[in-house]
Every structure is written in C-alpha cells, then in structure tokens.
C-alpha positions in Angstrom: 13.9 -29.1 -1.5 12.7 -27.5 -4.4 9.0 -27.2 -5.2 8.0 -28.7 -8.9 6.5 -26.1 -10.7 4.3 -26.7 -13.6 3.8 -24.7 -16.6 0.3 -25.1 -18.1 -0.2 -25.4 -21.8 -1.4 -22.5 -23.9 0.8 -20.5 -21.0 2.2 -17.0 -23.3 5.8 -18.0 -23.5 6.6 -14.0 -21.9 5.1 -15.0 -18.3 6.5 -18.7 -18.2 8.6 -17.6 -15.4 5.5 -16.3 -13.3 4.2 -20.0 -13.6 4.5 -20.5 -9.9 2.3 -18.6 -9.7 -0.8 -19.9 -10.9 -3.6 -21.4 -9.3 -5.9 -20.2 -6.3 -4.4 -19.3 -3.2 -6.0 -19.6 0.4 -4.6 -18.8 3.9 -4.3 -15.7 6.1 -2.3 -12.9 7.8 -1.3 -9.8 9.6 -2.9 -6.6 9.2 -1.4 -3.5 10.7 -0.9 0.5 9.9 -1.1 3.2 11.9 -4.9 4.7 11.5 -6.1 1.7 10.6 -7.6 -1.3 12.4 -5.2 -4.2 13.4 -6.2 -7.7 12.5 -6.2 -10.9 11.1 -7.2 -11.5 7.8 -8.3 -14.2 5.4 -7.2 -14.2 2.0 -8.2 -15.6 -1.3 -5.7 -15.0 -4.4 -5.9 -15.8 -7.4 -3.8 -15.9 -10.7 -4.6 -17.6 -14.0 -4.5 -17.0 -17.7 -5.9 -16.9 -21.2 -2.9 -17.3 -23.3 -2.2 -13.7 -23.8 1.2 -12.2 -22.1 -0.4 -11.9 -18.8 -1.4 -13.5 -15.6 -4.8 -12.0 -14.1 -4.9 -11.6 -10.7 -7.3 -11.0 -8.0 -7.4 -11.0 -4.2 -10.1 -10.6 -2.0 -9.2 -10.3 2.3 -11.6 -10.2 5.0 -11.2 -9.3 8.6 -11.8 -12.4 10.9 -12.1 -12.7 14.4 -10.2 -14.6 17.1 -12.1 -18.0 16.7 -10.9 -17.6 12.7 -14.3 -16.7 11.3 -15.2 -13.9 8.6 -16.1 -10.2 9.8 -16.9 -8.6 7.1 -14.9 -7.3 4.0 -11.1 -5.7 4.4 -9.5 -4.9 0.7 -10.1 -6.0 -3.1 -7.4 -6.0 -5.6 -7.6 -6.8 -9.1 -4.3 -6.4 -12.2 -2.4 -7.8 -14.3 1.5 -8.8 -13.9 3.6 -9.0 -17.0 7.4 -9.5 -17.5 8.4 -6.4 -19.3 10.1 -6.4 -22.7 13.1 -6.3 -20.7 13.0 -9.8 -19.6 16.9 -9.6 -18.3 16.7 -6.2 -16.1 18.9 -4.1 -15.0 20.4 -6.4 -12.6 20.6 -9.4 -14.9 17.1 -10.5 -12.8 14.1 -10.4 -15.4 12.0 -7.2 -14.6 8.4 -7.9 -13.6 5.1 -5.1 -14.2 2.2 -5.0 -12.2 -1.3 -3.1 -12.5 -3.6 -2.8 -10.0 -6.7 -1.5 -8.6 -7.9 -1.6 -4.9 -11.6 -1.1 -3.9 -10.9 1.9 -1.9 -10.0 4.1 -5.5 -6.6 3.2 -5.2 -4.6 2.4 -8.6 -0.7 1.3 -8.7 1.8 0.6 -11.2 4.7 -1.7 -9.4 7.9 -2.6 -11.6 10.3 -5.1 -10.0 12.2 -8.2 -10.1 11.8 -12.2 -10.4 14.8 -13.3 -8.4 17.4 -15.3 -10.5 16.6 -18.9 -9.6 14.3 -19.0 -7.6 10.4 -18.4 -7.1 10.4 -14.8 -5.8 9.2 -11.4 -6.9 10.5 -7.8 -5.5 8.0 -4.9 -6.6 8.1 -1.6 -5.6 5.1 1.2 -6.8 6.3 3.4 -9.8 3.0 5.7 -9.9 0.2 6.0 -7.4 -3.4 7.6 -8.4 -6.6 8.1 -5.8 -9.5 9.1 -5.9 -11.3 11.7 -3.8 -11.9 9.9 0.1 -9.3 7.2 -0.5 -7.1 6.6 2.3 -3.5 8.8 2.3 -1.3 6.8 0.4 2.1 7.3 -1.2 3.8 4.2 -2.1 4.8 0.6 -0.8 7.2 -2.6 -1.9 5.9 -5.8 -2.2 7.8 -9.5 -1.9 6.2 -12.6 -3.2 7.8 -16.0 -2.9 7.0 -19.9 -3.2 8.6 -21.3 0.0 8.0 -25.3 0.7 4.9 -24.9 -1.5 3.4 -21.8 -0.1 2.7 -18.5 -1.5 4.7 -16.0 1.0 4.1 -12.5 0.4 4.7 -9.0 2.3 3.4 -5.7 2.0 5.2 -2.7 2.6 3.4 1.2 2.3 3.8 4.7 3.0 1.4 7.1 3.6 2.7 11.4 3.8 3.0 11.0 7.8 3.9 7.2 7.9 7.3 6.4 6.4 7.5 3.2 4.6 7.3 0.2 7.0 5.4 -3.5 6.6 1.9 -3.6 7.1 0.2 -6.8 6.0 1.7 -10.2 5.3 0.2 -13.5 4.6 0.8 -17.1 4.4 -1.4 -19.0 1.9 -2.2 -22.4 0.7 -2.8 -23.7 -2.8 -6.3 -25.2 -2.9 -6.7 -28.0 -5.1 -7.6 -28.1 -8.5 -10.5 -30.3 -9.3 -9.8 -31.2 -12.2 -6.7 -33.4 -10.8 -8.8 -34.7 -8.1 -10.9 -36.4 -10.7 -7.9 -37.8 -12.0 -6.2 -38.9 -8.8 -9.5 -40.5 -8.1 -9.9 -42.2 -11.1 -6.5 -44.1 -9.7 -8.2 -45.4 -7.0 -9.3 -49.3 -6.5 -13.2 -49.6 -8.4 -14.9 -50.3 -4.8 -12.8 -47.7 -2.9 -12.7 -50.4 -0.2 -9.1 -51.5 -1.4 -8.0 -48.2 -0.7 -7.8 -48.9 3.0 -6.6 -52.7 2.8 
C-alpha cells in the first residue's frame, strides 16, 4: 500500500519530491556507540517550509528511562535539505543536499539520493567541521524512508578509532496537524452525541 502524500501549496517547486517529508515527527529509538552512553531516546523532528527551495529541519532527542520517561537532553540538530541543481544525479536518482548543525559544535554537509519511486533518502557526509571539545568524529550515512506512514531513519558514523557502523535509529509518528482536526471536527453531528449512535 502506498502512503498518500500531500504536497502543500506555496511548496518551492525544487523540493516537491521531499514532500513526504513535512510535518512534525514523534517516536523513539536506539542509541549506541562505543564511548558513549547506550539508550533509548525520544525524538521530535520536524520539517516545514516557507516557500523558498528548502525544507527546514530540526530535531531534538532525549534520553529516557525504562518506564519511557524523559532524562534529560541527548542531541540537537538543525539544517536545511535541498535537491541540488542536479535533480536527476548521477545514478538517474535526484541528488539530495543537507546542512546541518549539532549542539555538540558539530557541522555536516551530507549529499545523497531520493530513491526513484519511492519515499527514501540515502546521505552520506561530504565535509565534517568541530569545534574544540566536540566529540571525535569523522563521518556517517544516513537513510530516511516513509514506510506504512512512518518516518524510518538510521544513522551511521565514524569516529578515527571506530569504523563506520550504525549507531542510532528511530521509528517516529506524524502528530496531527491541528488545523485538520478542526476540520475533521467540523464534520461531526452538531451535538456530538450522533457520533456514537
């Protein structure tokens, strides 16, 4: 079954095919690399846009603990994805850019591909800059898909004496929109008793 996917208007015509997507993102995951802790973790992602040719993104993870609630912080990440001027690739896949900027001092550029027809993105990092005190780092891959309505994604990284190998994955939600459950409730019976007839 394939998952309706619904392209917004004022949407920049270049990042159509990111469309999928969209929207705010809820759920959790796996957290695991060698020097650091191992855990669960909540996430919230979340992509929109302003009609230029980009999507905004943000995500924000926290560490929880076995009954599912927060710890206390684990990453931030903030960019901007684009599909590059070379919207077929090298591949005949369209080729996908994204910037970003981790709390820990960490900036990446990743350059990938949308996979042809269907809702998946494979990145990989082209450049990797730190600051002073942020964690050894020296690349990862990234895999982002919309399977039966969820947002799928896996991280892969390196560090100098860690070759590349997964260390976080998660499985999120989309949370509703409010705007569409004013307007799914505007379809319900005037009493709301009806409803349950």
């Amino acid at each position: 079954m394939v998952a309706k996917i619904e392209v917004p208007s004022g949407l920049h015509q270049d990042v159509v095919s990111l469309a999928f997507l969209l929207g705010t993102w809820e759920g959790a995951g796996v957290h695991d690399f060698p020097g650091a802790e191992k855990c669960n973790f909540g996430q919230e992602v979340v992509f929109r846009h302003d009609g230029r040719a980009f999507l905004e993104y943000r995500s924000r993870s926290w560490v929880l603990d076995a009954e599912g609630n927060k710890v206390r912080p684990l990453e931030s990440e903030t960019g901007f994805w684009r599909v590059t001027s070379n919207q077929h690739g090298t591949s005949g896949a369209r080729e996908v850019q994204f910037s970003s900027v981790r709390d820990d001092g960490t900036v990446e550029i990743w350059y990938g591909e949308l996979a042809d027809g269907k809702p998946q993105i494979e990145l990989a990092t082209d450049a990797v800059a730190r600051i002073e005190g942020a964690a050894p780092y020296s690349g990862g891959k990234r895999l982002y898909g919309l399977v039966n309505g969820e947002l799928m994604w896996v991280g892969e990284k390196s560090a100098p004496e860690v070759p590349l190998r997964p260390y976080m994955s998660g499985q999120l939600k989309k949370v509703l929109n409010p705007a569409q459950l004013v307007q799914d409730v505007s379809d319900l019976p005037d009493d709301g008793i009806a409803f349950f007839r």
